[in-house]
LUMDRENDO-846562 format. One record per residue (C-alpha): z, y, x; chain. Coordinates in Angstrom, 1 decimal, always signed. Layout:
N
+--------+--------+--------+-------+
|     up |  north |   east | chain |
+--------+--------+--------+-------+
|      Z |      Y |      X |     A |
...
+--------+--------+--------+-------+
END
This chain:
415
+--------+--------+--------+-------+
|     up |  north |   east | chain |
+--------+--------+--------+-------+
|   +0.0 |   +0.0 |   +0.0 |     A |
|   -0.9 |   +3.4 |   +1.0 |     A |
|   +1.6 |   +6.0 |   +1.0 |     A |
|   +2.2 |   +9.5 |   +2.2 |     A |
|   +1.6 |  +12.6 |   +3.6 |     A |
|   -0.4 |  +13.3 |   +6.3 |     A |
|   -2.7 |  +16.9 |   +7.2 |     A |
|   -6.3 |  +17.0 |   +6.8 |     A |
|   -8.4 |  +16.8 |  +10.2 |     A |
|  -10.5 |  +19.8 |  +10.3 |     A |
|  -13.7 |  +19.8 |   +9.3 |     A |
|  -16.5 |  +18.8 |  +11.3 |     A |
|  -19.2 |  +20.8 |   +9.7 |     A |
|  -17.3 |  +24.3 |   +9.9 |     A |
|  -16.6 |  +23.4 |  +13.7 |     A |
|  -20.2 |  +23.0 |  +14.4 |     A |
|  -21.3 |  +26.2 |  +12.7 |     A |
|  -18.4 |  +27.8 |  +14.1 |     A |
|  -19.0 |  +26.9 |  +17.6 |     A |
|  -22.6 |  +28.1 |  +17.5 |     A |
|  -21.8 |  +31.5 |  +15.4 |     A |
|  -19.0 |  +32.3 |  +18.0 |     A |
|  -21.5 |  +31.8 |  +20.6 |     A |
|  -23.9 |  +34.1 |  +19.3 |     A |
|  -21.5 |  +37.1 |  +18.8 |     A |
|  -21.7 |  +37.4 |  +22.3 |     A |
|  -18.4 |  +39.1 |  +22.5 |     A |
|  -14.7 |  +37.3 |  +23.0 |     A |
|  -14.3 |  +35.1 |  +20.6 |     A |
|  -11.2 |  +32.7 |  +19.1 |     A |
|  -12.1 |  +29.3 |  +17.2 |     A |
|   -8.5 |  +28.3 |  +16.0 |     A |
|   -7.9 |  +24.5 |  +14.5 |     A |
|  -11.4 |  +23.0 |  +15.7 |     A |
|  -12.3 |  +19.9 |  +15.1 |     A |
|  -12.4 |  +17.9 |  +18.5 |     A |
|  -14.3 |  +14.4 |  +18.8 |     A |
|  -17.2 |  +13.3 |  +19.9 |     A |
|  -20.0 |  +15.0 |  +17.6 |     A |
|  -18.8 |  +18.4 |  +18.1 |     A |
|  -17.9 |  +17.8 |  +21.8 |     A |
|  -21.5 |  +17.2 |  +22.1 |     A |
|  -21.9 |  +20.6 |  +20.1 |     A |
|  -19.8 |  +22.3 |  +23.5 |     A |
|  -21.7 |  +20.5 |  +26.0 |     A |
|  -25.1 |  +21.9 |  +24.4 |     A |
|  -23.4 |  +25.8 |  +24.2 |     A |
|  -22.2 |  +25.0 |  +27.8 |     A |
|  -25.6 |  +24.1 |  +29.1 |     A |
|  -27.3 |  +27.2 |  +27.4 |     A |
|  -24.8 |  +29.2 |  +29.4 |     A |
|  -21.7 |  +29.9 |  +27.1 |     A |
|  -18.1 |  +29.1 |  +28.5 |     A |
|  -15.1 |  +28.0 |  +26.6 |     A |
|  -11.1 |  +28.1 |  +27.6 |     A |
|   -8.7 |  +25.9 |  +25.6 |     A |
|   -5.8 |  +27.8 |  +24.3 |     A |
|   -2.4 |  +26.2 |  +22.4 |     A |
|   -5.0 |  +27.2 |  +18.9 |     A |
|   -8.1 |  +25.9 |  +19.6 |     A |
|  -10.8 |  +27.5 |  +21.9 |     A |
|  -11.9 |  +30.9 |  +23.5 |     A |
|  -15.5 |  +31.2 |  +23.5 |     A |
|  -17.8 |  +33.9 |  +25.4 |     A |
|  -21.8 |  +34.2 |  +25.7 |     A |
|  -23.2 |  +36.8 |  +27.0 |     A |
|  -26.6 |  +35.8 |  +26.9 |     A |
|  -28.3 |  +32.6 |  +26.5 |     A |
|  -29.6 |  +31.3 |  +29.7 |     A |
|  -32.2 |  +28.3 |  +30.3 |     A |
|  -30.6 |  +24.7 |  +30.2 |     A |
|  -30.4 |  +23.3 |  +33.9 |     A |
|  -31.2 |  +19.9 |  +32.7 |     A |
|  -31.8 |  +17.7 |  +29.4 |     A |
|  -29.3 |  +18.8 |  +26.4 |     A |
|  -27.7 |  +15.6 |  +24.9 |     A |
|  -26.6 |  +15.9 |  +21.4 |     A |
|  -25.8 |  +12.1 |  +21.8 |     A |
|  -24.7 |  +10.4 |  +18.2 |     A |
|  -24.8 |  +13.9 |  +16.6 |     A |
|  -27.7 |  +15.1 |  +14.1 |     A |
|  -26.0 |  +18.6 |  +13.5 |     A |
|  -25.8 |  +19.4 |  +17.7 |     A |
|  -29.6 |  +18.1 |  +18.2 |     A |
|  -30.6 |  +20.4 |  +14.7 |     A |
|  -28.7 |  +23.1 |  +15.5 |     A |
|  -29.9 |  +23.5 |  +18.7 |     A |
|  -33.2 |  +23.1 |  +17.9 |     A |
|  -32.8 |  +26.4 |  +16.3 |     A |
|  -31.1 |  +28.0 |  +19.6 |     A |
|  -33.9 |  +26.4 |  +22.2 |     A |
|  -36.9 |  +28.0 |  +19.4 |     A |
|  -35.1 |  +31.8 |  +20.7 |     A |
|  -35.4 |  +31.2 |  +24.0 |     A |
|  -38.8 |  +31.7 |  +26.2 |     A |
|  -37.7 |  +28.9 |  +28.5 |     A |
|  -38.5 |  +25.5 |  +27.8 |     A |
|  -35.3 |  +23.2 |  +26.2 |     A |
|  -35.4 |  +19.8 |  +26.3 |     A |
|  -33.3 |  +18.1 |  +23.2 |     A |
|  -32.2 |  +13.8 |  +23.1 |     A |
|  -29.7 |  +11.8 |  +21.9 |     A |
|  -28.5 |   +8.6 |  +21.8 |     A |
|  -30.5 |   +5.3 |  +20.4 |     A |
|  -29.2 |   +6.1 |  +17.0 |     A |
|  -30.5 |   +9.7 |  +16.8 |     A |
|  -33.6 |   +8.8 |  +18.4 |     A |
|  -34.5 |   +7.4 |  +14.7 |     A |
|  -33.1 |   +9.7 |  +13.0 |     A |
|  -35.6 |  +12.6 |  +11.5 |     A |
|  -36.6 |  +15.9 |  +12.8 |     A |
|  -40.2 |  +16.6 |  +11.7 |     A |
|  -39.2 |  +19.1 |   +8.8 |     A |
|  -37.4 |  +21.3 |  +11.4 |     A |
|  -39.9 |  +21.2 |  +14.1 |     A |
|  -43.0 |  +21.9 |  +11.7 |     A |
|  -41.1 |  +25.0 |  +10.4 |     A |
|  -40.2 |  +26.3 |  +14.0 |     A |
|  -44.0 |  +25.7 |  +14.9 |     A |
|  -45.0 |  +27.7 |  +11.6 |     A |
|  -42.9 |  +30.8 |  +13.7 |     A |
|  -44.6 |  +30.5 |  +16.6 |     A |
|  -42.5 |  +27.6 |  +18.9 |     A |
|  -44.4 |  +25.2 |  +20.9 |     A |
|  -42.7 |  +21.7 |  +20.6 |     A |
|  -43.3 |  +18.4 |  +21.6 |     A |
|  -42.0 |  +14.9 |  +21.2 |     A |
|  -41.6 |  +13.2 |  +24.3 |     A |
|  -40.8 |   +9.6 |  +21.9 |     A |
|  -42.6 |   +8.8 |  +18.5 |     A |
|  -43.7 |  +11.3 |  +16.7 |     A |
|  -41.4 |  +13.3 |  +14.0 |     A |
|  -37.9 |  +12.0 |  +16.6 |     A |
|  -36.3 |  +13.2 |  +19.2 |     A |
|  -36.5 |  +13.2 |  +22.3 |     A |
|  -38.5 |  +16.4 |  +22.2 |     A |
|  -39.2 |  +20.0 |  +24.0 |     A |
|  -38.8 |  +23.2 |  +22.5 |     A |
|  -40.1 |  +26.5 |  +23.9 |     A |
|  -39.9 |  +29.8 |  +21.9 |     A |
|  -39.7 |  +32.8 |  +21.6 |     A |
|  -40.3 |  +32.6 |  +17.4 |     A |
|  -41.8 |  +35.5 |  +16.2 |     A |
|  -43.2 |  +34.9 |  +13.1 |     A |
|  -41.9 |  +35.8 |   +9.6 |     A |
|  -43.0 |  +32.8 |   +7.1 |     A |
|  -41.7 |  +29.4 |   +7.3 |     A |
|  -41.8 |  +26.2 |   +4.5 |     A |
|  -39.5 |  +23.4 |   +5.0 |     A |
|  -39.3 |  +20.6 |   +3.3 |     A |
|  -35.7 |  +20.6 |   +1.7 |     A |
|  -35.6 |  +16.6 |   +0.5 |     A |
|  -34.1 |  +14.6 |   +3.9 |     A |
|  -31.5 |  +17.1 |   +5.6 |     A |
|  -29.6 |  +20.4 |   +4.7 |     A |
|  -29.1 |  +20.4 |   +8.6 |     A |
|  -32.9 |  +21.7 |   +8.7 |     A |
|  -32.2 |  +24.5 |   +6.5 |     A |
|  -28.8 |  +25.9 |   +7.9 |     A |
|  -30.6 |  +25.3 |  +11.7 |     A |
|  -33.3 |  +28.2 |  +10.6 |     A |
|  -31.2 |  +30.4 |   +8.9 |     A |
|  -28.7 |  +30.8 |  +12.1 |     A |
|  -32.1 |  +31.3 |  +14.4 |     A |
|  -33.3 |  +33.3 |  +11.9 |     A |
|  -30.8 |  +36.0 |  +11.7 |     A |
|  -31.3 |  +36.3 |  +15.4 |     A |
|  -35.1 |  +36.2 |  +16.1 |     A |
|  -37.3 |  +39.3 |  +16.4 |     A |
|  -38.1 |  +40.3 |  +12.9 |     A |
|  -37.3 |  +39.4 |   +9.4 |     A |
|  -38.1 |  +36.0 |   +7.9 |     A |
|  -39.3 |  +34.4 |   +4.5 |     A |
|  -38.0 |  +30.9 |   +4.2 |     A |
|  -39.2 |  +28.9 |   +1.5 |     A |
|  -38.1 |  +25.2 |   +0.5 |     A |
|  -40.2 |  +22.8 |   -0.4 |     A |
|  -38.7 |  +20.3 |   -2.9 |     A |
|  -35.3 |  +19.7 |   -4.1 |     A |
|  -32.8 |  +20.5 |   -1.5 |     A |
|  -30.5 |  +17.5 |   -1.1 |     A |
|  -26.8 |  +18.0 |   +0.4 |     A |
|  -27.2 |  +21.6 |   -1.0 |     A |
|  -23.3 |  +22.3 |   -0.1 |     A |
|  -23.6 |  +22.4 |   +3.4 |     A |
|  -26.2 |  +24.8 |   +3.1 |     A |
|  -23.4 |  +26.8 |   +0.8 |     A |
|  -21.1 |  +26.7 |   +4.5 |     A |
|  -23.8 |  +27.9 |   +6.4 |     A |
|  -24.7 |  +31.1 |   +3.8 |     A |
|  -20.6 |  +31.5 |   +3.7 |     A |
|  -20.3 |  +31.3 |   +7.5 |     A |
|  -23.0 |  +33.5 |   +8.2 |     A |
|  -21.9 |  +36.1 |   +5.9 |     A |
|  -18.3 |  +35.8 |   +7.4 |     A |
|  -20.0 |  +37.2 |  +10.7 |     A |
|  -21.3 |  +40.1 |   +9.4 |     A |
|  -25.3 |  +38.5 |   +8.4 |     A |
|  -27.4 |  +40.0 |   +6.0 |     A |
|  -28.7 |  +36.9 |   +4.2 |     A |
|  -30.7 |  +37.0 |   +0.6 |     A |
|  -31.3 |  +34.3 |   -1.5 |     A |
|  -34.0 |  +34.0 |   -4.4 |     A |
|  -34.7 |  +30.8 |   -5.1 |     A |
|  -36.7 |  +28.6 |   -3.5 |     A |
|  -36.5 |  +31.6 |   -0.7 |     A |
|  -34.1 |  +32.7 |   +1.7 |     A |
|  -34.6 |  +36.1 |   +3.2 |     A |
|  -32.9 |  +36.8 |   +6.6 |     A |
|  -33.1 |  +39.5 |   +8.3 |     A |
|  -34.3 |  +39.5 |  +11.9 |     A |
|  -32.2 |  +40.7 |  +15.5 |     A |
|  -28.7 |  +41.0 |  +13.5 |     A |
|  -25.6 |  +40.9 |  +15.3 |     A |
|  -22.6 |  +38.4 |  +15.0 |     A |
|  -19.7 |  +40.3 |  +14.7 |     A |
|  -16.2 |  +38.0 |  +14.3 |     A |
|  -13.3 |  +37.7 |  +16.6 |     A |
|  -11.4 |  +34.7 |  +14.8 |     A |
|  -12.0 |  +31.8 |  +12.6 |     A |
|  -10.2 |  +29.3 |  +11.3 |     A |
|  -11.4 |  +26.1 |  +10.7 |     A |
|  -10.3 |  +24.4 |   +7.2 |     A |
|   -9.4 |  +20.6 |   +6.6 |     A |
|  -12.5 |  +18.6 |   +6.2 |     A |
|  -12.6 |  +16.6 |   +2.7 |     A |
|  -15.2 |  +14.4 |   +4.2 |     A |
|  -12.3 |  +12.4 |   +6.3 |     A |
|   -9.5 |  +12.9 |   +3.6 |     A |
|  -11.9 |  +10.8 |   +1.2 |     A |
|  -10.8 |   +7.6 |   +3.2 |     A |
|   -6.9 |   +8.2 |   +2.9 |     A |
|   -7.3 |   +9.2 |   -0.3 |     A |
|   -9.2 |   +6.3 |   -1.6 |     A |
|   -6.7 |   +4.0 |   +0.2 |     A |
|   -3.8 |   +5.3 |   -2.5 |     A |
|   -6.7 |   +4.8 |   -5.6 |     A |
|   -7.2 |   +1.2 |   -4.1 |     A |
|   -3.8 |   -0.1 |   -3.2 |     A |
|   -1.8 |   +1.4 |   -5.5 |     A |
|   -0.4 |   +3.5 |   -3.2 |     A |
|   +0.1 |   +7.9 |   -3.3 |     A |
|   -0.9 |   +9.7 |   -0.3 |     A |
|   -0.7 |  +13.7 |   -0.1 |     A |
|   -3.3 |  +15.0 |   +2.1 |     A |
|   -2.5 |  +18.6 |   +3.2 |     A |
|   -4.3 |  +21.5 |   +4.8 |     A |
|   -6.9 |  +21.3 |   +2.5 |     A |
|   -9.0 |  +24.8 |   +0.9 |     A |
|   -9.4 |  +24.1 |   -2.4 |     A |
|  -12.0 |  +27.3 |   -3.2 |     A |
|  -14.0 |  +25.8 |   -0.4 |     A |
|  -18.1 |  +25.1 |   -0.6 |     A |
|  -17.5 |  +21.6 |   +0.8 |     A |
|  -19.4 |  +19.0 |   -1.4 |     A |
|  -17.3 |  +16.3 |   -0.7 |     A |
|  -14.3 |  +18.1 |   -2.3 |     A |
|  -16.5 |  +16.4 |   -5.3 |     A |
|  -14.0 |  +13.0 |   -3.8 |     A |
|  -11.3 |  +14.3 |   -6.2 |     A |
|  -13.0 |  +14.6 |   -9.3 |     A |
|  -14.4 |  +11.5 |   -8.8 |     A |
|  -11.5 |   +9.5 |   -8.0 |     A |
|  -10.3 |  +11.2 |  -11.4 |     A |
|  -13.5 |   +9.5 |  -13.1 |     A |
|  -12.8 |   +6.3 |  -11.4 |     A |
|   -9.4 |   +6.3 |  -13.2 |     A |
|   -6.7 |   +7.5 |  -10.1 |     A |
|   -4.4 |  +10.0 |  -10.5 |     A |
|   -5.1 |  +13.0 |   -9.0 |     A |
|   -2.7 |  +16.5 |   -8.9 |     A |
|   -3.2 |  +19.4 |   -7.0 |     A |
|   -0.8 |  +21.6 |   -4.4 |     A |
|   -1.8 |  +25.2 |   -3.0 |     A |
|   -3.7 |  +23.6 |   -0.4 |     A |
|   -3.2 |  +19.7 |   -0.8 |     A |
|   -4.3 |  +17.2 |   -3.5 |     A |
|   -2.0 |  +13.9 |   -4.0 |     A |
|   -3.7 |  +10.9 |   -5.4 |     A |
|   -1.9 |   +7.7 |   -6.9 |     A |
|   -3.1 |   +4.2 |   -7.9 |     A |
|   -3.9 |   +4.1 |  -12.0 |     A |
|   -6.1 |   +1.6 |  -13.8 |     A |
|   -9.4 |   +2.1 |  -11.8 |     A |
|  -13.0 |   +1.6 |  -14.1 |     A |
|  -16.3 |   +1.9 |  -12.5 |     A |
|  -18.7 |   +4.8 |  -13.5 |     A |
|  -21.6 |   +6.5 |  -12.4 |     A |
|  -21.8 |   +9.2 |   -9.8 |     A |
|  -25.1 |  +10.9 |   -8.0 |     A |
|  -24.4 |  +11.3 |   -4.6 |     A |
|  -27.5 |  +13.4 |   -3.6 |     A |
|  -25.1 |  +16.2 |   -2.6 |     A |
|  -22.5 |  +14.6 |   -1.1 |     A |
|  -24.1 |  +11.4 |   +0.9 |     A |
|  -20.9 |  +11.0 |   +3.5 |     A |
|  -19.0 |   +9.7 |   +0.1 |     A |
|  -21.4 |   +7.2 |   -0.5 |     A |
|  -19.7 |   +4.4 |   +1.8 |     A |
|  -16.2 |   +4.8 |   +0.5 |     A |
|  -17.5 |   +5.4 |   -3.2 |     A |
|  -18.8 |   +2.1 |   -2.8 |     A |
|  -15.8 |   +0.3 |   -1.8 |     A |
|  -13.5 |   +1.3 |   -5.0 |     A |
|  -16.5 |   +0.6 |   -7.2 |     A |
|  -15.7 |   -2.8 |   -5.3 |     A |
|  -12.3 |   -2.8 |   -6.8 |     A |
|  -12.4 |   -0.8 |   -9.9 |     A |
|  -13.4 |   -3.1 |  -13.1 |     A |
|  -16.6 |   -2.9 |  -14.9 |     A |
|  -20.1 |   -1.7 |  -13.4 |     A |
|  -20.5 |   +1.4 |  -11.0 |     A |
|  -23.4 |   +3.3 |  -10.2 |     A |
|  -24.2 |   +5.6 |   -7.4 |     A |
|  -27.4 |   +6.9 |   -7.4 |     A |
|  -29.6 |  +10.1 |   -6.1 |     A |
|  -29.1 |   +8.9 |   -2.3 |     A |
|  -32.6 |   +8.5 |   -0.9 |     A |
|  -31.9 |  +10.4 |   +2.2 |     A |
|  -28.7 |   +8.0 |   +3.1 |     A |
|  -31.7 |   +5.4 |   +4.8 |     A |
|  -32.0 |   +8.4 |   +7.3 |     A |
|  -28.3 |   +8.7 |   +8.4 |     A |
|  -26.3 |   +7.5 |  +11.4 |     A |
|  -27.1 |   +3.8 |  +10.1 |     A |
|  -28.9 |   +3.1 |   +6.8 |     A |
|  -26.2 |   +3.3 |   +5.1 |     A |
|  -27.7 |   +1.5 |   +2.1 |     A |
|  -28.5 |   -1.6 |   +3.6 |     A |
|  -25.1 |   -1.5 |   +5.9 |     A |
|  -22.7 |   -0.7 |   +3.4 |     A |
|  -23.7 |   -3.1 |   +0.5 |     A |
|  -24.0 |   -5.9 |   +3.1 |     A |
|  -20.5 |   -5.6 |   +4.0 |     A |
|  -19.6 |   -5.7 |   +0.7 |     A |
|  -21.1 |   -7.9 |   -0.4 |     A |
|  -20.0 |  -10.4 |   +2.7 |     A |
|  -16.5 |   -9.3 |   +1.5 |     A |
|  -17.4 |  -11.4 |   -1.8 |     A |
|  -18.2 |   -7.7 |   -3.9 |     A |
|  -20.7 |   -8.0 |   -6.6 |     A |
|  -23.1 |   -5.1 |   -5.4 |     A |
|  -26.8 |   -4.7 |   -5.1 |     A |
|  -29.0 |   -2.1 |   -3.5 |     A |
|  -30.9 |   +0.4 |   -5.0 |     A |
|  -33.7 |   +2.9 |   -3.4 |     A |
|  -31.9 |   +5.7 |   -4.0 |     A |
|  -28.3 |   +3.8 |   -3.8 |     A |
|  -26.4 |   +1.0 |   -5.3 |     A |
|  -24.9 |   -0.6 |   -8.5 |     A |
|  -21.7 |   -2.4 |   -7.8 |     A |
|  -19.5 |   -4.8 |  -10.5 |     A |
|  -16.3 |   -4.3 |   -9.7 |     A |
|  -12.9 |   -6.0 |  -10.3 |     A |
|  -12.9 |   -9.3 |   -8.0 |     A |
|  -11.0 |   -9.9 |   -5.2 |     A |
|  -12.2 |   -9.3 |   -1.7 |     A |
|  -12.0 |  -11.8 |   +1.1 |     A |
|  -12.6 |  -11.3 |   +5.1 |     A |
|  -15.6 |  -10.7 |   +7.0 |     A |
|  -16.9 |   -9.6 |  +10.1 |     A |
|  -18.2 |   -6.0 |   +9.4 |     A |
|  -21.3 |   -5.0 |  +11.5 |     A |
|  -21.6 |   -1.0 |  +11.3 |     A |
|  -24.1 |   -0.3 |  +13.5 |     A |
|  -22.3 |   +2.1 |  +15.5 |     A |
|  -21.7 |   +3.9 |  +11.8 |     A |
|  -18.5 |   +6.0 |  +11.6 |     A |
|  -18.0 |   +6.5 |   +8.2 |     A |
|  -19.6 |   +2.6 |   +8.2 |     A |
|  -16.1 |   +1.3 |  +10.0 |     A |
|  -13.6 |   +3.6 |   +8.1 |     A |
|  -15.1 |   +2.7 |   +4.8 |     A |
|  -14.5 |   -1.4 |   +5.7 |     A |
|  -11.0 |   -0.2 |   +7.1 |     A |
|  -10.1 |   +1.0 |   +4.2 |     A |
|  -11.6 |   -2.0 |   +2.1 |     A |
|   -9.8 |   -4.1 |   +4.3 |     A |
|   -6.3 |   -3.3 |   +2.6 |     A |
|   -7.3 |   -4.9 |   -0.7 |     A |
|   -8.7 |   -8.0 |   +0.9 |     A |
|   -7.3 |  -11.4 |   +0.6 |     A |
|   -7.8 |  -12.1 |   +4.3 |     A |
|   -8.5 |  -10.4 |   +7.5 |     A |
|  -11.7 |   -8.7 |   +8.0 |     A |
|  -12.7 |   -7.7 |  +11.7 |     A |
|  -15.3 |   -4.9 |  +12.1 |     A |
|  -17.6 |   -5.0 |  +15.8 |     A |
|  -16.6 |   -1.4 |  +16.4 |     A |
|  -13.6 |   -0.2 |  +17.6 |     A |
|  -14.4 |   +3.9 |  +18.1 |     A |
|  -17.1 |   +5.5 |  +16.2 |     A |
|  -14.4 |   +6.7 |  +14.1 |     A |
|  -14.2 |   +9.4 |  +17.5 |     A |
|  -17.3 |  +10.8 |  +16.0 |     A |
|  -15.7 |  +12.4 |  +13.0 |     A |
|  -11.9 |  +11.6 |  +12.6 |     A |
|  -10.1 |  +10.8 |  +15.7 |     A |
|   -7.1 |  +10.7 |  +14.1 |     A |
|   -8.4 |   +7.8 |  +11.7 |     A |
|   -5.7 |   +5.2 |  +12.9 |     A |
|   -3.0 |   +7.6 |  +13.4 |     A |
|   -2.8 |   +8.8 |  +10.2 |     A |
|   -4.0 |   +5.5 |   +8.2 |     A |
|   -0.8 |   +3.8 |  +10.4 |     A |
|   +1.4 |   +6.6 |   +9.2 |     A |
|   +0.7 |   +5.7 |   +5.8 |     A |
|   +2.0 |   +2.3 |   +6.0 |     A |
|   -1.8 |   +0.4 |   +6.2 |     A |
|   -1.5 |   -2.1 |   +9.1 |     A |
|   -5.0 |   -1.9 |  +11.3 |     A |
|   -5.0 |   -3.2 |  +14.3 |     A |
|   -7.4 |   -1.6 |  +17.5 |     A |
|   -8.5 |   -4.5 |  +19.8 |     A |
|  -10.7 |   -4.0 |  +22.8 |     A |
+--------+--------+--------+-------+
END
């Protein structure tokens, strides 16, 4: 049984943004309560390279840039789709050449929408892989003021140009093409850039940035990421338990705050605090959720589906074959070697709930959310499941065994 009180990690998607809009106020700048593991380490590195220093402090990190400066060697965003995105934007300002890679994972992992849109203003990039992936080369200045992008695989595309946007020569139309899936971290990334001072317009399907703006922020403060309290928090729905997860901002544009309305819909009980939500076990019943924007839940939606009687849905999840893992196929195969009655579905899965899980060896594919989704299906299960990662959790929640120990769940970390 779950039970608890723990604090919210920060969240991963603020850090990023943060990291990169610190940079670029070129001025002293203070990043309290960042998020540190292994994506947004890789987000450092990359600001390092491009000439930007950091000092730890007791509250998180000074940053200063004075000026962007050509990469001395190849910038590895290794397991992280926001540093090599985010940093395609950076490498299209600069007139030097930037060479972007990653690790095997992100080498599959798409970035044709970006790179077409950069092209359309005037960057010259090419793969140095298959086509559409990295690796790849960058070399800008971009100078034009009309780009489409193709809004349908990855928000990441469209936060990416509006940052570069605001700090390119000239203003810029942006238009999206399609629906725009994961639309809430988009909703950061207007927020964030606002919160520096940017002057960014929206009509839709257009953004209007305009161009050479200066940053302008000497603090932020990151705010608990509901991305990573979805696992605690479905650990009390599923066993239960009641866990209190704190630090969290609950007028925050984070999608995956969606976790606690949809733990409600699954049955759990959920009450709120200033800035903490509490969920308890109740009598859990499937139902059907679209997870188009908020794909990181889709794992651990999955697993109480698992548990919770009757049929559950989650659908509107095409872009989830494009993630760390396709996390489709790797999540229902867990499952459903852990004796759930759950099926794929293009666009996600349909899951009858209600029968008792047994022990499996999970294979995540190097997956994050992948292993702290089985984790946390692993404390309803009738036996002992192992999983054939030990660490990816470093990627987004370092603190994953800390806190899930300090509720009570027994999980054991074997090398």
């Amino acid at each position: 049984m779950a039970k608890g009180s723990i604090t919210a990690p920060p969240s991963k998607s603020y850090t990023h943004r943060a990291m990169v809009l610190g940079a670029l106020t070129h001025s002293h700048f203070s990043l309290i309560n960042p998020l540190m593991s292994e994506d947004t380490r890789a987000t450092l590195d990359a600001l390092y390279a491009l000439g930007t220093e950091f000092r730890s402090n007791s509250k998180g990190i000074l940053i200063h840039c004075d000026k962007f400066r050509r990469a001395p060697g190849v910038i590895d965003a290794k397991n992280s789709g926001t540093t090599i995105r985010l940093m395609a934007g950076i490498a299209s300002l600069l007139p030097e050449e930037t060479t972007l890679t990653g690790d095997e994972s992100l080498a599959r992992r798409p970035m044709g929408p970006l790179v077409e849109a950069l092209s359309q203003l005037g960057a010259r990039c090419q793969y140095l892989g298959n086509p559409g992936r990295p690796p790849l080369k960058i070399t800008g200045p971009v100078t034009g003021n009309r780009a489409e992008i193709s809004g349908d695989i990855s928000s990441q595309f469209v936060s990416s140009l509006l940052i570069a946007c605001s700090q390119k020569s000239g203003d810029t139309e942006i238009i999206l093409k399609g629906q725009l899936r994961s639309r809430p971290y988009v909703d950061i990334t207007l927020q964030m850039l606002r919160e520096f001072g940017a002057d960014v317009e929206e009509k839709d399907p257009r953004f209007f940035v305009k161009g050479t703006q200066r940053l302008t922020r000497e603090t932020y403060t990151v705010p608990g990421d509901y991305s990573s309290a979805s696992f605690p928090l479905v650990a009390a729905a599923i066993t239960g338990g009641e866990v209190t997860v704190r630090g969290l901002d609950l007028d925050s544009p984070q999608g995956d705050k969606a976790i606690l309305e949809h733990l409600h819909s699954f049955g759990a009980r959920v009450s709120l605090g200033k800035d903490s939500a509490k969920v308890s076990g109740g009598e859990l019943k499937g139902t059907e959720i679209d997870v188009r924007h908020t794909p990181d839940l889709f794992p651990v939606l999955a697993v109480l589906g698992s548990v919770a009687s009757g049929r559950t849905v989650l659908k509107g999840g095409e872009n989830l074959r494009a993630k760390e893992s396709d996390r489709i196929a790797t999540t229902t195969t867990f499952l459903q070697d852990m004796g759930a009655r759950i099926v794929p579905r293009d666009d996600g899965c349909e899951v009858v709930g209600g029968d008792k899980l047994h022990g499996t060896t999970v294979q995540t594919e190097g997956d994050h959310r992948i292993l702290m989704a089985a984790a946390i299906a692993g404390l309803v299960s009738s036996s002992e499941i192992r999983i054939d990662d030990n660490d990816s959790f470093n990627v987004s929640y370092p603190g994953f065994l800390r806190d899930m120990h300090q509720l009570g769940c027994r999980m054991e970390l074997r090398k």
